[in-house]
C-alpha positions as semicolon CSV with decimal commas, in nm:
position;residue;x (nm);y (nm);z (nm)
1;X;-0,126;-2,078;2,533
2;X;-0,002;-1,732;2,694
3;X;0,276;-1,762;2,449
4;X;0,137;-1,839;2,172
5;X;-0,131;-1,546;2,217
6;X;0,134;-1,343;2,239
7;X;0,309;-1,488;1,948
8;X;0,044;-1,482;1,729
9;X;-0,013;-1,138;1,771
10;X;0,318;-1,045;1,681
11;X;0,449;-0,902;2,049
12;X;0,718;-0,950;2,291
13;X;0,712;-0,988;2,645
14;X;0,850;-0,588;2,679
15;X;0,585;-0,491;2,451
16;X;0,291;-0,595;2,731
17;X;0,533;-0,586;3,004
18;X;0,392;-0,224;3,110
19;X;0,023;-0,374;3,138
20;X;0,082;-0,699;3,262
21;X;0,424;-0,661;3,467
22;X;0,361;-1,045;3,584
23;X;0,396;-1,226;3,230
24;X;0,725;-1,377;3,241
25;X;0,592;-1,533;3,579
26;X;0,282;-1,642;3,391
27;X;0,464;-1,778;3,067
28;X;0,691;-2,008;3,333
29;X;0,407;-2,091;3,485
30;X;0,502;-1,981;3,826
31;X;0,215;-1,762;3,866
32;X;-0,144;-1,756;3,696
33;X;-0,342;-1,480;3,610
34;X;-0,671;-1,381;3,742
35;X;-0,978;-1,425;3,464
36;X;-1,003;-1,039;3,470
37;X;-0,590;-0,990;3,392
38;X;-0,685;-1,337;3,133
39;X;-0,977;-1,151;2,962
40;X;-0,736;-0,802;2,959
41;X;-0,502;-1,001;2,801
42;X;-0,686;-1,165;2,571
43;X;-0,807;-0,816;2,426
44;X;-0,439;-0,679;2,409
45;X;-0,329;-0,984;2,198
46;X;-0,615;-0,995;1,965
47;X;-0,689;-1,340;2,067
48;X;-1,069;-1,498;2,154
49;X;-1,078;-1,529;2,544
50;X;-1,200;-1,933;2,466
51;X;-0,848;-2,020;2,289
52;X;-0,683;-1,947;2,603
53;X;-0,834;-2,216;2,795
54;X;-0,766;-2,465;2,506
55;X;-0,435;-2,726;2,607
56;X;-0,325;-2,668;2,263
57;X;-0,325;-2,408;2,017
58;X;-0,606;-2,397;1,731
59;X;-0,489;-2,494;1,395
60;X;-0,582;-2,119;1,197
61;X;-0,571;-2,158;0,814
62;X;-0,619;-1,864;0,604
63;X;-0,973;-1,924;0,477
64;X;-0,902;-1,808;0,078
65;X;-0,601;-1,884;-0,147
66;X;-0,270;-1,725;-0,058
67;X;-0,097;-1,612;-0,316
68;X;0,165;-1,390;-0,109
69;X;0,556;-1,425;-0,124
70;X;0,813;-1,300;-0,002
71;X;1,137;-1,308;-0,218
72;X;0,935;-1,559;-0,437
73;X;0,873;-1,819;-0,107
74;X;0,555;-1,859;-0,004
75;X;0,390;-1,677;0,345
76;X;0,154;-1,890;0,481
77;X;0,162;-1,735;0,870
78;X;-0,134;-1,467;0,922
79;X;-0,144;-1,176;1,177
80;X;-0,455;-1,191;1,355
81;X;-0,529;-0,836;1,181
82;X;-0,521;-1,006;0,870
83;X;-0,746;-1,299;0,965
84;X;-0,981;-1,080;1,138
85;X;-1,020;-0,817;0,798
86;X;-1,067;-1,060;0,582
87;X;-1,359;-1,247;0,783
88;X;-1,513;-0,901;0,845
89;X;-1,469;-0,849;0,421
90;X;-1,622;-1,233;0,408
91;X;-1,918;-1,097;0,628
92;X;-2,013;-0,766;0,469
93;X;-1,971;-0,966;0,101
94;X;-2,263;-1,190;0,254
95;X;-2,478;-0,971;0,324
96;X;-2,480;-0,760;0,005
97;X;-2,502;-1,103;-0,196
98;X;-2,854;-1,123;-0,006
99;X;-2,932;-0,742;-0,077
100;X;-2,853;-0,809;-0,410
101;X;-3,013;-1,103;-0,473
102;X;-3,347;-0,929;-0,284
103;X;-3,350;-0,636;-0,491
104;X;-3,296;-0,827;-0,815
105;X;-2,941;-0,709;-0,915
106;X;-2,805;-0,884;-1,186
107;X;-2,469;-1,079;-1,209
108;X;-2,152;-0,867;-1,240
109;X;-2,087;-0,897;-1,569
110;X;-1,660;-0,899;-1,509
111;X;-1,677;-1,170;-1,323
112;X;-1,488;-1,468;-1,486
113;X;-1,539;-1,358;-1,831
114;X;-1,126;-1,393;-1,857
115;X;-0,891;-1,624;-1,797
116;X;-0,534;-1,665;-1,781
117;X;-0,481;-1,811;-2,154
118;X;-0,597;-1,480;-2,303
119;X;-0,274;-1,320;-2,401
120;X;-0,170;-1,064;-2,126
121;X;-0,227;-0,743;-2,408
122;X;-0,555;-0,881;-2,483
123;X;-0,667;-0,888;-2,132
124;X;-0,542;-0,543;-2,004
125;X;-0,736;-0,374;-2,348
126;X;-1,065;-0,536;-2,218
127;X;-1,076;-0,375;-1,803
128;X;-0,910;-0,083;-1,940
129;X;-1,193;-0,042;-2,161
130;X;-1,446;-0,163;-1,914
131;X;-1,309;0,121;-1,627
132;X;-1,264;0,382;-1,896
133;X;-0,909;0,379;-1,727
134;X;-0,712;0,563;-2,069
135;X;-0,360;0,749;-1,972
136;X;-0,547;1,080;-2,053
137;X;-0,816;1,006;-1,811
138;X;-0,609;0,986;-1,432
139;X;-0,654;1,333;-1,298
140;X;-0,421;1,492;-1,205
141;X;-0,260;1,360;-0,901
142;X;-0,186;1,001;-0,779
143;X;-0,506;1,047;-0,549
144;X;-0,729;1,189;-0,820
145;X;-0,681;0,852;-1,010
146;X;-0,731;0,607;-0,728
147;X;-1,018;0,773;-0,644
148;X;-1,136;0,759;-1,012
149;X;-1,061;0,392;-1,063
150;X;-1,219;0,294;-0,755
151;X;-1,508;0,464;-0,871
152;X;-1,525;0,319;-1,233
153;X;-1,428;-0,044;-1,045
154;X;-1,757;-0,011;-0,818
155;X;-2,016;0,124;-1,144
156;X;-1,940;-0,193;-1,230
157;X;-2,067;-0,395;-0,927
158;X;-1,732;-0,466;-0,797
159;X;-1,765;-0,345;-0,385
160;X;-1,396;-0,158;-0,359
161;X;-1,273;-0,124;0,033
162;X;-1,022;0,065;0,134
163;X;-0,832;0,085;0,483
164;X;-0,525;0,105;0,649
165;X;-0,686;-0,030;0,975
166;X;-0,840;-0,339;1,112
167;X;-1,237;-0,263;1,112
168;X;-1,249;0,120;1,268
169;X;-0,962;0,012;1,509
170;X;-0,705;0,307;1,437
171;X;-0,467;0,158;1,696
172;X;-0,435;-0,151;1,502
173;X;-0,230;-0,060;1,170
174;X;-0,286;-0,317;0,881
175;X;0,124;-0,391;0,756
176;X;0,178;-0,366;0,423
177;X;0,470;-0,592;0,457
178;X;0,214;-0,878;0,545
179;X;-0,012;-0,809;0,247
180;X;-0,118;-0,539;-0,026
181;X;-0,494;-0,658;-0,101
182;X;-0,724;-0,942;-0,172
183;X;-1,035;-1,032;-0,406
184;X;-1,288;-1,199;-0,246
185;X;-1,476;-1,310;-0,571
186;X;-1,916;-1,366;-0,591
187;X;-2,099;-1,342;-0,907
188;X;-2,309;-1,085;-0,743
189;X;-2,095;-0,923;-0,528
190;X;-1,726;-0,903;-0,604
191;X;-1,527;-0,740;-0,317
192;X;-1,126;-0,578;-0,370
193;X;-1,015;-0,517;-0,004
194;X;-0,617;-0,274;-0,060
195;X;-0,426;-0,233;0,261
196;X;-0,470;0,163;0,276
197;X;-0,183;0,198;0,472
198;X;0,061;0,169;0,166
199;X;0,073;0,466;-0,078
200;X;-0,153;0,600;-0,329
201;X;0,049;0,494;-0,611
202;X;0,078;0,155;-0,463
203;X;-0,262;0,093;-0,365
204;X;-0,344;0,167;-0,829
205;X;-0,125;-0,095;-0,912
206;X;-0,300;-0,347;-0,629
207;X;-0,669;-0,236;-0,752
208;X;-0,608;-0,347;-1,095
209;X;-0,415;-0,673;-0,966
210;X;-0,718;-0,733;-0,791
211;X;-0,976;-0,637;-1,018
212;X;-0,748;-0,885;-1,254
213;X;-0,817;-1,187;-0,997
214;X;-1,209;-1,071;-1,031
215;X;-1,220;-1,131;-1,412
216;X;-1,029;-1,437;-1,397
217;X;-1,294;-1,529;-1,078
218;X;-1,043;-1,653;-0,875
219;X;-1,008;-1,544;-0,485
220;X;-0,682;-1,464;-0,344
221;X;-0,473;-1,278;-0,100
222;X;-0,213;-1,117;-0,231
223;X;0,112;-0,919;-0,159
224;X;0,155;-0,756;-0,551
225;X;0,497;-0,795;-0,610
226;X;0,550;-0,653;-0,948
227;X;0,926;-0,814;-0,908
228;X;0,834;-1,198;-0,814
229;X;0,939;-1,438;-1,089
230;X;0,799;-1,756;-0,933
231;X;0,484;-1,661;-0,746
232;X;0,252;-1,918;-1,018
233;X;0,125;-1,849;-1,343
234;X;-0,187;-1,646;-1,224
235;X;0,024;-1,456;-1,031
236;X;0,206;-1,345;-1,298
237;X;-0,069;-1,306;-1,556
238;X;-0,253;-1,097;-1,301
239;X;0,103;-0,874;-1,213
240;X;0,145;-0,820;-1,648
241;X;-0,224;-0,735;-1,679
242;X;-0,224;-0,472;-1,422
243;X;0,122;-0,340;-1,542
244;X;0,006;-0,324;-1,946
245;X;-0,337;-0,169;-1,799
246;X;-0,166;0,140;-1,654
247;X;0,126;0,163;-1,860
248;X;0,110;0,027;-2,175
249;X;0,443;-0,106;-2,310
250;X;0,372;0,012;-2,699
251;X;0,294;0,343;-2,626
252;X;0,489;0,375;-2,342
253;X;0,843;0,285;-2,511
254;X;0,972;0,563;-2,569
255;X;0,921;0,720;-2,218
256;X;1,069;0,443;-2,092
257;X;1,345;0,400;-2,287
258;X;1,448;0,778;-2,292
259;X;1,770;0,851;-2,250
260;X;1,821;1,035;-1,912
261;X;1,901;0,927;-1,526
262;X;1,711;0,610;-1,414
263;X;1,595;0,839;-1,086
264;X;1,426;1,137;-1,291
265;X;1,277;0,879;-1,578
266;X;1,128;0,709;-1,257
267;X;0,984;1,026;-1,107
268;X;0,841;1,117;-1,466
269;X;0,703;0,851;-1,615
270;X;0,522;0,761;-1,255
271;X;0,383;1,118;-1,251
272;X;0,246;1,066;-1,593
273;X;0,092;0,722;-1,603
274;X;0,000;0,770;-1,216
275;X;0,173;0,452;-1,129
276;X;0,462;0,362;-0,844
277;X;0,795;0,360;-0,957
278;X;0,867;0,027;-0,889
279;X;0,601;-0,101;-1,201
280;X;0,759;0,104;-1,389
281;X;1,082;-0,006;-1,320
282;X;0,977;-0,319;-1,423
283;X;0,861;-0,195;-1,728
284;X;1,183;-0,020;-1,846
285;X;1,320;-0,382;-1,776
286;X;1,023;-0,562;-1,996
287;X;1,133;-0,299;-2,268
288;X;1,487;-0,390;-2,259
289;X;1,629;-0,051;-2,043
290;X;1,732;-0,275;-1,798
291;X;1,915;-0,613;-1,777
292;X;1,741;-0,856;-1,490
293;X;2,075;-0,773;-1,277
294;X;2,061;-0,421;-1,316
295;X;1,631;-0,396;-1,256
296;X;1,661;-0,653;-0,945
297;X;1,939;-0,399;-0,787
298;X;1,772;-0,138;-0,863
299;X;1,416;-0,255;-0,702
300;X;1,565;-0,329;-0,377
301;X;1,696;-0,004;-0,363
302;X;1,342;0,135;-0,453
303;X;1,148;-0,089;-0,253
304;X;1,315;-0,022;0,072
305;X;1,296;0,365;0,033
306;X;0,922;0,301;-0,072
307;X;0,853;0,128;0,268
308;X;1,088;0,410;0,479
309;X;0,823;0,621;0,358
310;X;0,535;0,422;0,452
311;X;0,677;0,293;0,787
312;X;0,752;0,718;0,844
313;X;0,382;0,824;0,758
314;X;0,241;0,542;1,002
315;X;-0,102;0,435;0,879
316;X;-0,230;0,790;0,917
317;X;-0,516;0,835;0,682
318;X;-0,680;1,157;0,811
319;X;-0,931;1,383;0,671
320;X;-1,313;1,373;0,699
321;X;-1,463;1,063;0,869
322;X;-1,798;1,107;0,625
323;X;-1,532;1,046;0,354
324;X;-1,309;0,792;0,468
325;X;-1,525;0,550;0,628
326;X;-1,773;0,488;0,321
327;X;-1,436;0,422;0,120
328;X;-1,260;0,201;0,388
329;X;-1,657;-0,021;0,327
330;X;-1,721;0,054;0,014
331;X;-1,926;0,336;-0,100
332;X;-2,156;0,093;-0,306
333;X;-2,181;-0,105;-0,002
334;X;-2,284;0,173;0,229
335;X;-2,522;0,322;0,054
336;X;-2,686;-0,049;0,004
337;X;-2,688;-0,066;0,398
338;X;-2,820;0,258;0,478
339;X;-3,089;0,229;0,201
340;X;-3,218;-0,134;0,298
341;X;-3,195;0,031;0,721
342;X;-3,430;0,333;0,610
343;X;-3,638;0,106;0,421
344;X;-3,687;-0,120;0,748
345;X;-3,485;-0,434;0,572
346;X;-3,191;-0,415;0,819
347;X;-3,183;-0,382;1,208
348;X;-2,973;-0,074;1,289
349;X;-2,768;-0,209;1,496
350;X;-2,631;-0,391;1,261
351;X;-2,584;-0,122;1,019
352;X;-2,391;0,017;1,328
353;X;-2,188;-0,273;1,277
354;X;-2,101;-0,321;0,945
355;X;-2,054;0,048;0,855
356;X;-1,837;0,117;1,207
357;X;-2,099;0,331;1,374
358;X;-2,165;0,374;1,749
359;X;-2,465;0,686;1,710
360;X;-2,785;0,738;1,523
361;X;-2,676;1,075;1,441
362;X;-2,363;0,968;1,248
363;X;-2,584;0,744;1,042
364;X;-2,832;0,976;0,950
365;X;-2,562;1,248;0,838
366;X;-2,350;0,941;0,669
367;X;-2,708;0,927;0,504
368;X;-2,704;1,244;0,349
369;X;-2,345;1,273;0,257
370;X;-2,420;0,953;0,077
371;X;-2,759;1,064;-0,095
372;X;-2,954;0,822;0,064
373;X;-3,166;1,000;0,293
């Protein structure tokens, strides 16, 4: 069980070799640990204190469909990171069904009013429409957009969360290579988690795959790769939607197939539509600028400079805590808890909880940032 903890949470016996110099003794079972060095370990591997005293390991299943691959072959192994964000994303979604359903909010319109036999064009014109999401109305930076769509996504009931991090755990980094995002889909409250630790431009093209799973009403976890031929039909459907709703192939043609260096017509066109260059790689390849040979060379040379650049920034989100923690639980969703706590509805404690506060006084200005107080 010792190994497997450690297993599970992705370590080596170096890693927790400075905190717990007696391991490889305990893994041989030469030596056992005392229940304080078992409980100490328990917390450094992520793992509930009761599995340890199990004889075998627990069978953990992902609890929503996983749509994730990894040169088109399914994942199916979670982190416990991953497990433990998406039951925390399960948990809030629960309670703002019940706020919601208290306070007499109607069903989210979006919500399965697609489905993947509406032709891929078809579908992207609709949720552009719906987030007012034209090429002329992205800001001016990759940030300014996100922000904007995020914004449009939650006006229309969908709860949009945001984080890099598991809970308001800065020391444990979510990995984009593991996933990019899920959709945990509810006629009442929809919920688009996005790994925050990838980039900006990334984390666009993962909102609208996401937001595509919430018109089609289908949950899943996903990894968004724009380059996956055989990750299912819904997959797909949900990877063409997003890529026609932020870059349009008919009006985009020409950009794409202009005639100048594949590295500055990726920089360009990006900057424009406020996408990653990787979709729009693959849309200089759906246009015909690219044979499949040339576009799947040319992705893996994109993707891993992509990820040097995530791996280099590390997570780090910065800036104000009153503005990153209402986006990392949704802004809609914070303002629902703080309202029903002032209005006596909700312990604070667990508003504490679910918004990843420890003081009163953090609340109450959280409160007023939000407009609530």
């Amino acid at each position: 069980m010792l190994v497997w903890a450690r297993q599970r949470s992705g370590l080596t016996v170096g890693d927790l070799g400075h905190r717990f110099p007696r391991l490889a003794d305990w893994e041989r079972g030469e030596r056992l640990p005392t229940l304080k060095q078992l409980e100490s370990y328990a917390q450094a591997t992520h793992t509930p204190v009761g599995f340890l005293f199990l004889s075998e390991p627990p069978a953990e299943s992902i609890p929503i469909p996983d749509f994730r691959t990894m040169g088109d072959v399914g994942v199916r192994r979670a982190s416990p990171d991953l497990l433990e964000t998406i039951y925390l994303c399960e948990q809030r979604q629960e309670w703002y069904r019940d706020f919601a359903q208290l306070n007499g909010e109607e069903p989210v319109a979006a919500v399965g009013s697609l489905d993947v036999a509406v032709p891929v064009v078809d579908a992207a014109s609709v949720m552009r429409s719906a987030l007012r999401f034209s090429v002329g109305e992205r800001g001016g930076s990759w940030s300014d957009a996100f922000r904007l769509l995020a914004q449009r996504a939650e006006d229309l009931g969908v709860l949009v969360m945001v984080s890099g991090v598991v809970g308001s755990n800065t020391h444990r980094r979510l990995d984009p290579a593991e996933f990019r995002g899920f959709a945990l889909v509810d006629d009442r409250a929809p919920l688009v988690f996005l790994n925050g630790a990838d980039t900006k431009a990334a984390q666009i093209f993962t909102l609208v795959h996401e937001l595509a799973h919430v018109w089609i009403g289908g949950t899943a976890l996903d990894d968004i790769d724009p380059a996956a031929e055989r990750g299912g039909a819904t997959e797909r459907w949900c990877n063409q939607v997003a890529a026609e709703v932020l870059l349009p192939l008919a009006a985009g043609r020409d950009d794409l197939l202009a005639d100048e260096p594949l590295t500055d017509k990726l920089e360009r066109v990006a900057r424009r539509y406020k996408v990653s260059t990787l979709v729009v790689l693959r849309r200089v390849h759906d246009a015909g600028g690219l044979t499949w040979d040339a576009y799947r060379t040319a992705y893996r040379a994109e993707l891993d400079r992509i990820m040097g650049i995530v791996e280099a920034r590390g997570g780090r989100s910065g800036g104000n805590f009153f503005n990153t923690q209402p986006a990392r639980v949704s802004r809609r969703f914070a303002r629902a808890v703080v309202t029903s706590t002032l209005e006596g509805q909700t312990l604070h404690r667990d508003a504490f909880r679910m918004l990843g506060l420890k003081k009163a006084t953090t609340f109450q200005e959280m409160a007023a940032r939000l407009g609530t107080s």
